[in-house]
N, C-alpha and C positions, 0 to 999 in steps of 0.2 A: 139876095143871093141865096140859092140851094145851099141845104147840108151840103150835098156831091160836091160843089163850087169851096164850100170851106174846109173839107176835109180836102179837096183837091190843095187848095194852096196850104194846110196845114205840113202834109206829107212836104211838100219844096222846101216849107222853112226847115223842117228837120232834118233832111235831107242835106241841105246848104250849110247847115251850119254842124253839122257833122265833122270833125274833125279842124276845127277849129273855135279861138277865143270869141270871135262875135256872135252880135246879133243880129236877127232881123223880125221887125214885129208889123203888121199889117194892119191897119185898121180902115173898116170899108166904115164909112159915116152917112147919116142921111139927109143931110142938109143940103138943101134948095139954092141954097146961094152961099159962097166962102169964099175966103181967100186960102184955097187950099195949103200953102206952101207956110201961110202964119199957124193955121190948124194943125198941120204935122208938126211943127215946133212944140205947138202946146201940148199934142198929145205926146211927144218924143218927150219933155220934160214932165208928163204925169205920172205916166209910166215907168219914169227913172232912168231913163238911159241916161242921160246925162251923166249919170253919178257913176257907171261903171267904170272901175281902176283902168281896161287897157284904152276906153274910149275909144272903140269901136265898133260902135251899134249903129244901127239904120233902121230906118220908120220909110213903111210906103204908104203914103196914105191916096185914101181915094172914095170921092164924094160921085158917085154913078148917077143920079137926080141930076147934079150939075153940073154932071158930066168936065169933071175936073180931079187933077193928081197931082201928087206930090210926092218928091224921092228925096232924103237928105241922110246924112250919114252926120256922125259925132266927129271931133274934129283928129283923132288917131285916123280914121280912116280918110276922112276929106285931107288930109295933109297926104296919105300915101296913091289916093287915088285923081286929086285934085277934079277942078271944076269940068273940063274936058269933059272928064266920065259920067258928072252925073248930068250935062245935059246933051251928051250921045245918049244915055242910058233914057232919058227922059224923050228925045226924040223917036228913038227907037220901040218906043211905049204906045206913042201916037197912032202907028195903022190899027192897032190892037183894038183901039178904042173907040176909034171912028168908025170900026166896023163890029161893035156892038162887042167885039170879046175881051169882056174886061179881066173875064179870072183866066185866059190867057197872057194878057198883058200884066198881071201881075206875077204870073210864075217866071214869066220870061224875065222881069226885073229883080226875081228873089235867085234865080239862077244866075244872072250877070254880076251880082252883090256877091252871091256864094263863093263864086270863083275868084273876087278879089278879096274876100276873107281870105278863103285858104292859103292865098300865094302872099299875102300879108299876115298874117294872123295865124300860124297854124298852130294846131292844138299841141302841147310838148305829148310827148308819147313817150 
């Protein structure tokens, strides 16, 4: 992935989580073959999300080689957005990718996260 591609989705996460408690962390990986959805677990609990007090943080991850993704959220959030959303959110990933635009399909997933941060999550002010 280009600089332009990271600093592209760097500005969406900042963006998204602007004004609210969560998070959202992205990790593009380069493995040939995964189980993606086991891989964003382990890198969701390297990184510590796990450990944050309101347990609401979210991991996108995404293996472009093997052409494969994965969307999960900490269980504050999966409890207020439940399973529905994240495999609409994960469906709605699919034309992204199929057609080669994956740091499309990544903004579009840290934008659809963003908006249920905020309406769940929002920052006290």
């Amino acid at each position: 992935m280009t600089r332009l591609a990271h600093a592209r989705i760097e500005r969406a996460v900042r963006a998204a989580e602007r004004g609210t408690t969560g998070h959202i962390v992205v990790r593009i990986v380069p493995e040939k073959s995964l189980d993606a959805f086991d891989r964003a677990r382990q890198e969701f609990e390297q990184a510590g999300l796990h450990t944050a007090r309101a347990r609401n943080a979210s991991m996108i991850l995404v293996a472009p080689v093997a052409r494969k993704y994965a969307v999960l959220g900490d269980k504050a959030l999966h409890e207020r957005v439940g399973d529905a959303f994240w495999k609409s959110l994960v469906d709605e990933m699919r034309p992204y990718f199929a057609s080669d635009r994956s740091v499309e399909a990544i903004v579009f997933a840290i934008d659809r996260i963003g908006t249920e941060l905020h309406r769940h999550f929002p920052a006290a002010t």
